[in-house]
N, CA, C and O of each residue as an XYZ file, in Angstrom:
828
protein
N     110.580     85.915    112.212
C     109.827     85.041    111.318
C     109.042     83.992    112.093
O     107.861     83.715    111.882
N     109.844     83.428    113.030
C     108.768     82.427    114.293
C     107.424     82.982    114.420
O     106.386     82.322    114.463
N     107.541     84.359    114.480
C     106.270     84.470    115.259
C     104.860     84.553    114.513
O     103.711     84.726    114.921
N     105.605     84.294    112.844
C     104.770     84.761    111.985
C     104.834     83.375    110.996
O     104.311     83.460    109.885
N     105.314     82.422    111.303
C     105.322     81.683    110.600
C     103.975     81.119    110.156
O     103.609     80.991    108.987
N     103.270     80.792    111.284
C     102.151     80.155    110.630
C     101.165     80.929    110.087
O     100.076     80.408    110.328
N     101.046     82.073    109.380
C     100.484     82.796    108.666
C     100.034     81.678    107.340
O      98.928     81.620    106.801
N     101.005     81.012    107.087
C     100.514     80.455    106.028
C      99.698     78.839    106.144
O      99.942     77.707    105.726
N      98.593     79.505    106.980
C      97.945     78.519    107.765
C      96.819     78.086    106.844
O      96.619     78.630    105.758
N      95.938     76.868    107.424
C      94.884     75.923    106.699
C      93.607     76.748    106.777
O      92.492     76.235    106.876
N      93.816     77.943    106.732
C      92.447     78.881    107.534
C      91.191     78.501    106.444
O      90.007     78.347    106.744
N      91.846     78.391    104.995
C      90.876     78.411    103.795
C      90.689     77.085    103.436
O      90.087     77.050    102.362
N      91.015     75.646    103.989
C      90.952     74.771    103.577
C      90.276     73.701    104.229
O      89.767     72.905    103.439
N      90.073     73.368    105.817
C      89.701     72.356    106.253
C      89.663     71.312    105.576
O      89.262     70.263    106.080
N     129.568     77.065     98.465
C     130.892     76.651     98.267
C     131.890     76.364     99.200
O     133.059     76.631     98.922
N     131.457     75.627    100.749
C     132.560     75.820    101.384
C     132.992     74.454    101.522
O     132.143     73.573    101.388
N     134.400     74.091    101.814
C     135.388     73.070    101.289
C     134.766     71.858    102.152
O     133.861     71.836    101.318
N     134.682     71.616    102.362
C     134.494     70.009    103.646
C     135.528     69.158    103.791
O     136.057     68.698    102.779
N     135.910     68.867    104.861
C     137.106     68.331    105.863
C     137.051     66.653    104.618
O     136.102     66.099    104.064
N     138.403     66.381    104.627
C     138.789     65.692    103.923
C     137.691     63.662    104.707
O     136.988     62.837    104.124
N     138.220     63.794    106.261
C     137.608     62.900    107.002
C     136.094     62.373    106.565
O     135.623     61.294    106.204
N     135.452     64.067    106.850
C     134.044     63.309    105.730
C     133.233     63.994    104.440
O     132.158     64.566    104.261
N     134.155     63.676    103.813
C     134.161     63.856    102.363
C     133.408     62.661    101.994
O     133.707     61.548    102.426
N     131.952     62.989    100.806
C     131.726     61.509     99.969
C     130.484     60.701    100.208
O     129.379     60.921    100.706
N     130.999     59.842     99.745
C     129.302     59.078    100.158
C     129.373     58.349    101.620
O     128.593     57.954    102.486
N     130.569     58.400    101.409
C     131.116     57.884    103.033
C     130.571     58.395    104.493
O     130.616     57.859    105.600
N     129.989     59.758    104.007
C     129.611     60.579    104.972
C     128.156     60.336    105.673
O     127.198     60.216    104.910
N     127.966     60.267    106.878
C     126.980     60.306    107.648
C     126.320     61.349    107.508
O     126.732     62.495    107.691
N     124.662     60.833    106.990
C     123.905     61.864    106.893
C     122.437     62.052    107.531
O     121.514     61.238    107.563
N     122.489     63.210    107.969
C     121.007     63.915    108.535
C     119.744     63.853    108.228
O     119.457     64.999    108.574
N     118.639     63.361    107.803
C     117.555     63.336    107.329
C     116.881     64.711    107.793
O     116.383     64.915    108.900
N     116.957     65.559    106.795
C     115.915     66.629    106.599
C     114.661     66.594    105.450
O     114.777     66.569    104.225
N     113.766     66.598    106.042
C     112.038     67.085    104.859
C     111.445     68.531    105.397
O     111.096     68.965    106.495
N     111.523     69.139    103.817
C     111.139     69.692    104.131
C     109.327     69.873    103.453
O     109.412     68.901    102.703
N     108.746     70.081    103.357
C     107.356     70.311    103.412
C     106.675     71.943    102.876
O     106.417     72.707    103.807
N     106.411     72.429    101.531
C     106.318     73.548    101.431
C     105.739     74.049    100.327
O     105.903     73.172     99.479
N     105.109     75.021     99.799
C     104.943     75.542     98.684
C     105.236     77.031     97.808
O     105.207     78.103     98.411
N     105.397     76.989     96.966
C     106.015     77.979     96.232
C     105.718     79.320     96.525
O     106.696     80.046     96.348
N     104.494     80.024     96.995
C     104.161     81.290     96.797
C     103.985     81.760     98.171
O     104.058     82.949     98.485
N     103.651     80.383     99.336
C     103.840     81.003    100.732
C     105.261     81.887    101.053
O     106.390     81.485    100.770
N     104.973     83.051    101.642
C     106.113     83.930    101.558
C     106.986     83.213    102.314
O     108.041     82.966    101.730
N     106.868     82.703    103.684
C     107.754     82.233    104.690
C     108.011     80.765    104.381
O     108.663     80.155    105.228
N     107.712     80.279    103.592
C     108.439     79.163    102.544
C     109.178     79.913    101.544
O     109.671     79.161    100.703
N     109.358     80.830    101.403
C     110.436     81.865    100.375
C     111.387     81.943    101.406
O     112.524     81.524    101.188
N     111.032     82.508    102.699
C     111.889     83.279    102.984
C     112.760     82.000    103.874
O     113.842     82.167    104.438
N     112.192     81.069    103.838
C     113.181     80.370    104.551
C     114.011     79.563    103.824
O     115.092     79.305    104.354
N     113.726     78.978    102.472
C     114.498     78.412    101.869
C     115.814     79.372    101.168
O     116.873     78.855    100.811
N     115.500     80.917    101.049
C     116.554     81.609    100.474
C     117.419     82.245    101.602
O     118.384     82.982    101.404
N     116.834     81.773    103.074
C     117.696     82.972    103.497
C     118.188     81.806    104.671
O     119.007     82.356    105.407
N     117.964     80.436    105.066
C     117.808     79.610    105.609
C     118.438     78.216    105.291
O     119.475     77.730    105.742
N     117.706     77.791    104.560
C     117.958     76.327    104.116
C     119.216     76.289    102.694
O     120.063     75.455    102.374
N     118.876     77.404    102.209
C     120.048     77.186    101.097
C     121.583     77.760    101.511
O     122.693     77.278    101.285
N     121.214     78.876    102.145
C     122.960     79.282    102.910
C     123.041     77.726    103.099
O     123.352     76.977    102.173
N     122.819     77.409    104.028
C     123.081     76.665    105.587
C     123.469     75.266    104.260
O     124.646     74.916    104.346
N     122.966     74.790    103.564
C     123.095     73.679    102.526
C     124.272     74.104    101.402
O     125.260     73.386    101.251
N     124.147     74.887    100.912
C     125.271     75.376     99.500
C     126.023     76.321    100.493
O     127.058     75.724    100.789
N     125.998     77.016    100.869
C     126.982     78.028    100.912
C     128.354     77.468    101.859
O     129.562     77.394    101.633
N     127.329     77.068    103.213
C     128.130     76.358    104.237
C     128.568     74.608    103.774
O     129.496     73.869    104.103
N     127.909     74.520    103.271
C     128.520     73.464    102.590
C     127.726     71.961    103.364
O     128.373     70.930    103.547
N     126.446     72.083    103.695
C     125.823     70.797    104.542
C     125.735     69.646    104.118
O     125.977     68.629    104.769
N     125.101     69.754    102.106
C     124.581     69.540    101.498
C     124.958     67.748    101.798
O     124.098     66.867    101.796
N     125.970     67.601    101.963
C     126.929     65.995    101.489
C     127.035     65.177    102.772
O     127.700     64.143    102.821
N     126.129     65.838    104.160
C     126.022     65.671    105.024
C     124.386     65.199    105.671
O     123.963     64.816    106.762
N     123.864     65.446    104.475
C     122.095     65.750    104.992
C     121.456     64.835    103.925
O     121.985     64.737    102.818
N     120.350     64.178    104.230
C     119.447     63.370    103.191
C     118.252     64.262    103.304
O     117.337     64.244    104.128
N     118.529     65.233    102.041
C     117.541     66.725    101.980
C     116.317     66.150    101.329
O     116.575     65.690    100.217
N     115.263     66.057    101.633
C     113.727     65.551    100.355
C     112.947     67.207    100.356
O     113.137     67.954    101.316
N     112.420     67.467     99.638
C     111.891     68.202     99.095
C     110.904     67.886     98.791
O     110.845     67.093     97.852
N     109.583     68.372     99.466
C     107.943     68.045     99.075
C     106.886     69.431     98.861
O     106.301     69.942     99.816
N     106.767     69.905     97.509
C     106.699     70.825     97.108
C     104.891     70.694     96.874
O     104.470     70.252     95.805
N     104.234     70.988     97.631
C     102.895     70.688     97.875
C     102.233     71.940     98.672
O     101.554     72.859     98.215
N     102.727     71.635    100.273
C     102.400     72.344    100.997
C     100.599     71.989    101.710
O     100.391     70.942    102.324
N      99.524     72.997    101.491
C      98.463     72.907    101.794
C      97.752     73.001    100.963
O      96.611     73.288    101.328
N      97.957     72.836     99.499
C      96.977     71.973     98.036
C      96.468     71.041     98.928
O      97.005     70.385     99.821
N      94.887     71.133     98.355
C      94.406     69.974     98.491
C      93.237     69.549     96.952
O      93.118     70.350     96.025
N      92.467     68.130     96.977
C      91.853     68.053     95.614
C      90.603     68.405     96.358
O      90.148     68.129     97.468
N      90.137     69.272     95.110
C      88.481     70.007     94.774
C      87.796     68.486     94.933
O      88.191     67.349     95.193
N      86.421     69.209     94.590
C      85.358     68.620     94.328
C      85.581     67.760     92.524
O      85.231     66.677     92.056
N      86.246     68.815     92.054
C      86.254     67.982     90.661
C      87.873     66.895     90.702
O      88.661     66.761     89.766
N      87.931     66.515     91.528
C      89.413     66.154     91.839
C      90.797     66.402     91.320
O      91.642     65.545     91.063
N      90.913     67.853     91.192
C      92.069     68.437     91.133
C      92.908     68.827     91.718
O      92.364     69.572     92.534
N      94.023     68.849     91.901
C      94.987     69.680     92.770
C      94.792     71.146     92.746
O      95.348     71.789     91.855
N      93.715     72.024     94.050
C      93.868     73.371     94.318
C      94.634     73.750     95.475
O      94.578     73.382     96.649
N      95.736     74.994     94.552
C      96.599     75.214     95.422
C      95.988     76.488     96.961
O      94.835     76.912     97.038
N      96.968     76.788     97.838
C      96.318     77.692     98.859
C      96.236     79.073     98.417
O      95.509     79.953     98.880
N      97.556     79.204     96.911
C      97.824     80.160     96.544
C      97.257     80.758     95.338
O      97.207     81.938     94.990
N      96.656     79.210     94.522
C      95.511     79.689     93.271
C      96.351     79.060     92.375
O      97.140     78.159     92.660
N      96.155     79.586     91.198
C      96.649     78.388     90.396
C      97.920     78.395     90.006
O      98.668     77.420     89.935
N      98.244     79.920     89.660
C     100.218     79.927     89.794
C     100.793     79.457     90.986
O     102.011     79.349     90.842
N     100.475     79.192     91.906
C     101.303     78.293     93.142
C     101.032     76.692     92.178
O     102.110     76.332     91.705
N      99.860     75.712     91.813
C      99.945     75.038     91.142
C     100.989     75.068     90.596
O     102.041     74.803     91.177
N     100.887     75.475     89.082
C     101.868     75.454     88.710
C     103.397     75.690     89.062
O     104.174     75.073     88.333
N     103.776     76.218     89.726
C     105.004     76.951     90.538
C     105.110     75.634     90.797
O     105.769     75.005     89.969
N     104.406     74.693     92.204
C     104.733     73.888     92.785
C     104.942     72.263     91.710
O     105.442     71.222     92.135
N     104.469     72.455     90.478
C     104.831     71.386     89.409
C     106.007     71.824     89.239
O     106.790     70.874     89.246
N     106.560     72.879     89.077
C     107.900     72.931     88.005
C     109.096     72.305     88.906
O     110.027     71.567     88.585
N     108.731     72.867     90.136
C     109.185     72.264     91.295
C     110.020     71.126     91.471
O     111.234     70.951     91.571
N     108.396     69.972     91.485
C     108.423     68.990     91.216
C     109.497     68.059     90.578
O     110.312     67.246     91.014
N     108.984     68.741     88.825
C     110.062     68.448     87.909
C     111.353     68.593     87.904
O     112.210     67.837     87.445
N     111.490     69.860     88.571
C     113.279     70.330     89.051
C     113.849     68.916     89.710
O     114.917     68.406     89.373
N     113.023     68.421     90.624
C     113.330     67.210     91.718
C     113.364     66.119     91.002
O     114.194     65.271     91.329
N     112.476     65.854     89.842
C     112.578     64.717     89.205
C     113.552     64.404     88.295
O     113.899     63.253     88.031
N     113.989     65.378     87.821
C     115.204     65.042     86.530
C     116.731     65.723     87.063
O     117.667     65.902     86.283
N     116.777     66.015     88.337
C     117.785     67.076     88.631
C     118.309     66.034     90.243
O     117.479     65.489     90.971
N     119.552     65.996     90.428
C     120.215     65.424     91.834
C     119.632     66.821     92.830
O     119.496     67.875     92.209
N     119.412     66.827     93.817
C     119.567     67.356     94.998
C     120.355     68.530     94.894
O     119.763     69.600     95.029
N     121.418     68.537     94.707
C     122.075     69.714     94.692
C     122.056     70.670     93.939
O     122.444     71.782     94.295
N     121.469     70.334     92.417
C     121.010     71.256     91.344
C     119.962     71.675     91.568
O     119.816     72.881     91.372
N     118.889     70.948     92.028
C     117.339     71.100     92.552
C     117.219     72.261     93.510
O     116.376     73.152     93.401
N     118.134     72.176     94.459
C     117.923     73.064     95.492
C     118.554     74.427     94.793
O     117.821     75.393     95.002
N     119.503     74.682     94.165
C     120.108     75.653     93.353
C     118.668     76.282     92.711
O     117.937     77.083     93.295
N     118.482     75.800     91.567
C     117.346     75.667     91.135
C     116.412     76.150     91.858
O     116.308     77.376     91.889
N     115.571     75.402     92.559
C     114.077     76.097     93.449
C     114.609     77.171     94.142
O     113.848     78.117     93.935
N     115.757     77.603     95.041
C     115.939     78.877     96.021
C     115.713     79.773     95.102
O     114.936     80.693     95.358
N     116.461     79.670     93.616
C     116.387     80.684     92.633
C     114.886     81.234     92.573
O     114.332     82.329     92.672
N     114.470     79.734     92.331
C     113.278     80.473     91.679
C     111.889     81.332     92.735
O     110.872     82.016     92.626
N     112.999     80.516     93.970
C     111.772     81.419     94.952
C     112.216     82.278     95.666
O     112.284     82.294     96.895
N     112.710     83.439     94.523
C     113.035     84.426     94.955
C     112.024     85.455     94.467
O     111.716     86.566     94.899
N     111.582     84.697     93.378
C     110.402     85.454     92.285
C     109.010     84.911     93.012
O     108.885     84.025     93.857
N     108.129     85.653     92.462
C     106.320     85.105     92.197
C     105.860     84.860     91.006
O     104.673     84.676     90.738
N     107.239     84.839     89.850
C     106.585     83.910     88.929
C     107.381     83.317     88.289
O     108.393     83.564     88.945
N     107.760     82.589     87.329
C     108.313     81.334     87.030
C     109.195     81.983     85.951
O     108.966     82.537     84.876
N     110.554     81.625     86.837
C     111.829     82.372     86.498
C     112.897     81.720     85.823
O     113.962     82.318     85.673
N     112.724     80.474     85.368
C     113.320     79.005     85.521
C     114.280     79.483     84.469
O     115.402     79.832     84.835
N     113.985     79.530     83.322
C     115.205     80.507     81.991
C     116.139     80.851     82.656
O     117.179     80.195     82.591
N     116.018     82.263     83.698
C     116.744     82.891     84.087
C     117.599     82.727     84.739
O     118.707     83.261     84.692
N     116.969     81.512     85.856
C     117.685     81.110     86.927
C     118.518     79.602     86.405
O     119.675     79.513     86.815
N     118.145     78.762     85.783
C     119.064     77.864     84.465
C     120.275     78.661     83.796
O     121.389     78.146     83.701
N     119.975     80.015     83.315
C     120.921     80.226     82.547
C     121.960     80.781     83.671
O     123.148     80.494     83.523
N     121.539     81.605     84.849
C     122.137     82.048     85.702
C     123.754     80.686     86.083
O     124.982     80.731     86.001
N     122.723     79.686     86.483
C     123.343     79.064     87.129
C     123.783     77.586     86.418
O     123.774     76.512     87.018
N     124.039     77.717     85.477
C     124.180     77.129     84.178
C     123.885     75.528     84.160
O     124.594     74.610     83.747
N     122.712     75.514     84.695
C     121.970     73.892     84.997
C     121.176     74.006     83.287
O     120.646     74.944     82.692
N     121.419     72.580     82.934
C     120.507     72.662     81.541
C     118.980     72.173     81.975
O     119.010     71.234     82.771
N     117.722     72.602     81.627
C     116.657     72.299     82.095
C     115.871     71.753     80.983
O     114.764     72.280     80.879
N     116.176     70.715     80.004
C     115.283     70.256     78.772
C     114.502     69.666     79.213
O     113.352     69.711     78.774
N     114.851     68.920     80.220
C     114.294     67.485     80.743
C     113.077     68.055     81.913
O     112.029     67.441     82.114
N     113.435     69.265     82.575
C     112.031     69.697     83.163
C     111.125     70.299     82.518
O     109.927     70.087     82.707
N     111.651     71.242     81.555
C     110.626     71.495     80.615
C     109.763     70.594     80.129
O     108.553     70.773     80.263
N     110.381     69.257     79.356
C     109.481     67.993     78.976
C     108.436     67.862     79.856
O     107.284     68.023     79.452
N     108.729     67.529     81.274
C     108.314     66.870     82.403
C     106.610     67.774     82.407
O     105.479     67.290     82.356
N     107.127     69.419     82.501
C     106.169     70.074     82.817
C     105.055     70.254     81.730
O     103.849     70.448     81.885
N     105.730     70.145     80.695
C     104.672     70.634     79.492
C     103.884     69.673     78.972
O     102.782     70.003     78.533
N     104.230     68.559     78.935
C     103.748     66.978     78.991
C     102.721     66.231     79.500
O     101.924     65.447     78.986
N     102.959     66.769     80.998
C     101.949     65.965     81.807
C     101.173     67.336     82.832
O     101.441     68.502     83.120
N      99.959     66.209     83.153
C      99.172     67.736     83.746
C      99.756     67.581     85.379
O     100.493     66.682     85.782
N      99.126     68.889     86.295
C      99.614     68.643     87.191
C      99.594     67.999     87.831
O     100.602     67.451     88.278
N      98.164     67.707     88.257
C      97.400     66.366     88.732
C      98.483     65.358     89.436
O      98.721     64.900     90.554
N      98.989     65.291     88.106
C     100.119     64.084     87.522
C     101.460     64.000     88.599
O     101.896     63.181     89.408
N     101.859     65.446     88.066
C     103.055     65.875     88.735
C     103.278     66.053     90.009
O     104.363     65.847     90.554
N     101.819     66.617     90.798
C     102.435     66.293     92.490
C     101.682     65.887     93.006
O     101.140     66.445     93.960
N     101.275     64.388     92.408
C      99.918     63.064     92.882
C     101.358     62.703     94.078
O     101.126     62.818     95.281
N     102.166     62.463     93.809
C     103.940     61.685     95.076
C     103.543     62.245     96.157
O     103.254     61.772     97.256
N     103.557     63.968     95.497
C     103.855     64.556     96.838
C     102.422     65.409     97.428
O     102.376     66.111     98.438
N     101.703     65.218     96.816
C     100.206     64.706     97.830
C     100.272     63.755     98.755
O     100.146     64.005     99.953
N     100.443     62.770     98.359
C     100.788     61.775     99.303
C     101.598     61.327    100.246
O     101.486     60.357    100.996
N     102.730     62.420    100.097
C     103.560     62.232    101.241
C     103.291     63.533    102.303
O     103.517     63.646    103.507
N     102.744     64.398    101.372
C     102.176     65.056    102.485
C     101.083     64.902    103.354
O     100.804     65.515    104.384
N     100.456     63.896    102.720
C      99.638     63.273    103.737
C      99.668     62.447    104.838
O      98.820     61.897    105.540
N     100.843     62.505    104.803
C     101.473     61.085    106.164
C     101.462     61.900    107.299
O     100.926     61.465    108.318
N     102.038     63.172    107.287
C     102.063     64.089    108.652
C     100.843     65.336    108.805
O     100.150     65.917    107.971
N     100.951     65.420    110.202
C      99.632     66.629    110.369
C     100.144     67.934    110.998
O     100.299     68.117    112.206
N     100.442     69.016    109.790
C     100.870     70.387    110.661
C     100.092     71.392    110.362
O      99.123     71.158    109.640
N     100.315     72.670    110.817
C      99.184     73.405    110.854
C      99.915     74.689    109.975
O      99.345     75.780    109.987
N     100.745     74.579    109.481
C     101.615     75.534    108.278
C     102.848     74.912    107.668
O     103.658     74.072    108.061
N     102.694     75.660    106.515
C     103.909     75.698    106.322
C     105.088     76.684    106.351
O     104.480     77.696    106.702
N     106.287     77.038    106.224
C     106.957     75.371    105.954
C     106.658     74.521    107.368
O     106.127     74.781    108.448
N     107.244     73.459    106.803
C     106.528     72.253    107.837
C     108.192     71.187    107.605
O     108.602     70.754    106.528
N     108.894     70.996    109.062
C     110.288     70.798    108.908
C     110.166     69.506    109.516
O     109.667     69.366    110.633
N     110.654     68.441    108.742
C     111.158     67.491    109.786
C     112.065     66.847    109.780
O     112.345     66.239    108.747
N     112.977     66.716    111.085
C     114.207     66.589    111.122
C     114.712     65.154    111.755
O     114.213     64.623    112.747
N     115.766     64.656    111.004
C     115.672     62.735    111.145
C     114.480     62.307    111.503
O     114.073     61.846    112.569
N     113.938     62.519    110.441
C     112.706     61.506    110.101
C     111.292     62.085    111.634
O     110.155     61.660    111.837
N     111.849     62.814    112.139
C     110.637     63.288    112.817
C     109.926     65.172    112.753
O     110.552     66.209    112.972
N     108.776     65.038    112.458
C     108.357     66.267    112.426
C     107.679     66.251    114.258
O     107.196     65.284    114.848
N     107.886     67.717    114.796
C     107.539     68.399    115.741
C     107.253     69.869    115.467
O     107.963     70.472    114.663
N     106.340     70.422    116.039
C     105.449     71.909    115.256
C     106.413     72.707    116.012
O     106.507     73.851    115.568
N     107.265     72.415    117.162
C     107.710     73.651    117.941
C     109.259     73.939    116.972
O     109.819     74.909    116.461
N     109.533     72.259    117.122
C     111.194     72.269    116.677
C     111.298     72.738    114.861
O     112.292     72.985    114.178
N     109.718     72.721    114.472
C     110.106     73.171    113.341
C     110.068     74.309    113.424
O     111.026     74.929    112.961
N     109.019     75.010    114.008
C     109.188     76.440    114.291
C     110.624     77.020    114.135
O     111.032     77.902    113.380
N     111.235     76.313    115.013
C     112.481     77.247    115.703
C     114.028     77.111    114.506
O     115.124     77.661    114.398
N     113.309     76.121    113.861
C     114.055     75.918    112.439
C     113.815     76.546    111.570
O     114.392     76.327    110.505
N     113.015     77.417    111.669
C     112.515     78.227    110.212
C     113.518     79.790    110.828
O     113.842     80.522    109.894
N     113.780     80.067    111.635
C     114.817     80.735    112.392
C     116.086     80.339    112.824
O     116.778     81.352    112.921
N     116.803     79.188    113.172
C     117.625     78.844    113.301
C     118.372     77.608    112.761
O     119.059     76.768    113.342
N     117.895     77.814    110.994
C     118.348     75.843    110.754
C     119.655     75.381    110.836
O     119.987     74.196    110.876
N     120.488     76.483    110.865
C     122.002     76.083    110.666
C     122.319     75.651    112.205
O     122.673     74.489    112.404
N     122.210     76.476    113.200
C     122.577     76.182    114.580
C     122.239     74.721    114.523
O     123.018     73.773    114.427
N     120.882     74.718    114.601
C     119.884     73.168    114.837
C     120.292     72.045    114.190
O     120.362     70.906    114.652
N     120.487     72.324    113.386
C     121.069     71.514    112.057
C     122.600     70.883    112.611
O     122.783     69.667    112.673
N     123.546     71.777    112.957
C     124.968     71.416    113.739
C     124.339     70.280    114.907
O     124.296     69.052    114.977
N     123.887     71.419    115.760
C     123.933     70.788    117.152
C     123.140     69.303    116.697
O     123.786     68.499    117.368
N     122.151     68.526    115.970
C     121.611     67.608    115.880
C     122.822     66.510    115.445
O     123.144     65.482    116.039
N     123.426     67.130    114.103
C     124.166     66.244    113.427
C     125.334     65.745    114.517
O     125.679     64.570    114.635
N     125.827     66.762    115.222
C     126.878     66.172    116.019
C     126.029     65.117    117.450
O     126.349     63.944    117.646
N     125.423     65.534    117.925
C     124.492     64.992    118.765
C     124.138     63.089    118.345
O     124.334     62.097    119.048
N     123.579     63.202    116.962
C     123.605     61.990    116.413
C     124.745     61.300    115.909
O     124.533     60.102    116.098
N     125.879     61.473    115.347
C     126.631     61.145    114.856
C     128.221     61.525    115.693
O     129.372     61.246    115.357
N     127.776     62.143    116.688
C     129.361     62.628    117.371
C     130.194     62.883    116.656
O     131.158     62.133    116.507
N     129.990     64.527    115.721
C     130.754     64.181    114.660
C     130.635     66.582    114.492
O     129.649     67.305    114.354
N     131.696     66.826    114.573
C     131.089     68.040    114.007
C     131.822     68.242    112.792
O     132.936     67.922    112.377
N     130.572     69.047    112.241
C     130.857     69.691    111.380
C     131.475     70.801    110.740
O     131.682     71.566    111.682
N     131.943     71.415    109.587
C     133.239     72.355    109.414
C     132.464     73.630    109.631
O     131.586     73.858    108.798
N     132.663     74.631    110.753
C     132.269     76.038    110.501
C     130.825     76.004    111.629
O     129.902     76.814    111.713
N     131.084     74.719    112.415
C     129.593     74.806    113.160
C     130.010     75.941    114.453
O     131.054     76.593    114.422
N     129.294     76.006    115.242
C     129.303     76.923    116.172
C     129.858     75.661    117.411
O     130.051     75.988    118.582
């Protein structure tokens, strides 16, 4: 996937238990952003096969200050709209997104979006009922307001950094194009070795 990651380049635009010790809010945590949009494949493939093991399965989640910026390489037209890289179902895709993040903690959110980006089109029913998150409150969010609206935040925070694809990783608070690279392939390793590195502290099941 490294070698192909930046495919989704600016070409068109110019359940596991955790050790009782750190259990909680008590716990020292990692600053991960990630940076991405819905229909780029290798923003699929890394959040389902990558970022969500390595977070839910392994259990990171209570360890990491995860943000989620569901944008990617949208930028506003001439008529000042949000056009996505992917057309207008990435738009939309990347609102519902949004909304998942706005009415939902972190841990449902991410449940939530891996689901849904498993699909190319908006699966949210399925993946709600799957995973028995109630979604009234994103529905509101989405049907309510235009998109514009919905990822004006995260326009703007994607505007603070300069990368040349997505996904676009940055880790305690710093983005680097190589180290994200090598994260879109290895986030769990990277992810260990940092947290203990910073915090002298490992984690349950690291290498």
């Amino acid at each position: 996937m490294r070698a192909f990651v930046f495919v989704c380049l600016l070409l068109g635009w110019v359940g596991v238990a955790m050790p009782r010790r750190l259990r909680g809010p008590q716990a020292d945590r990692l600053p991960v952003t990630l940076y991405y949009e819905a229909l780029c494949p290798y923003c699929m493939e890394f959040v389902t096969t990558q970022l969500s093991p390595s977070m839910i399965r392994r259990g990171r989640l209570p360890f990491t200050d995860l943000t989620l910026v569901p944008y990617g390489n949208a930028r506003i037209d001439d008529a000042g709209n949000v056009a996505c890289q992917h057309g207008e179902l990435e738009c939309e895709l990347n609102s519902w997104h949004a909304c998942i993040l706005e009415h939902h903690d972190i841990t449902s959110s991410l449940k939530l979006i891996a689901c849904l980006m498993r699909f190319k089109k908006n699966r949210l029913d399925k993946c709600a009922d799957r995973l028995k998150i109630d979604v009234t409150d994103v529905k509101n969010c989405k049907n309510t307001r235009q998109v514009n609206d919905i990822l004006k935040k995260y326009g703007e925070e994607t505007a603070k950094i300069s990368f040349l694809g997505v996904p676009a990783i940055a880790l305690d608070n710093i983005y680097d194009a190589n180290l994200s690279a090598n994260l879109t392939d290895n986030f769990d390793s990277i992810f260990c070795a940092s947290y203990k590195e910073k915090f002298n502290k490992k984690l349950d099941n690291c290498q």
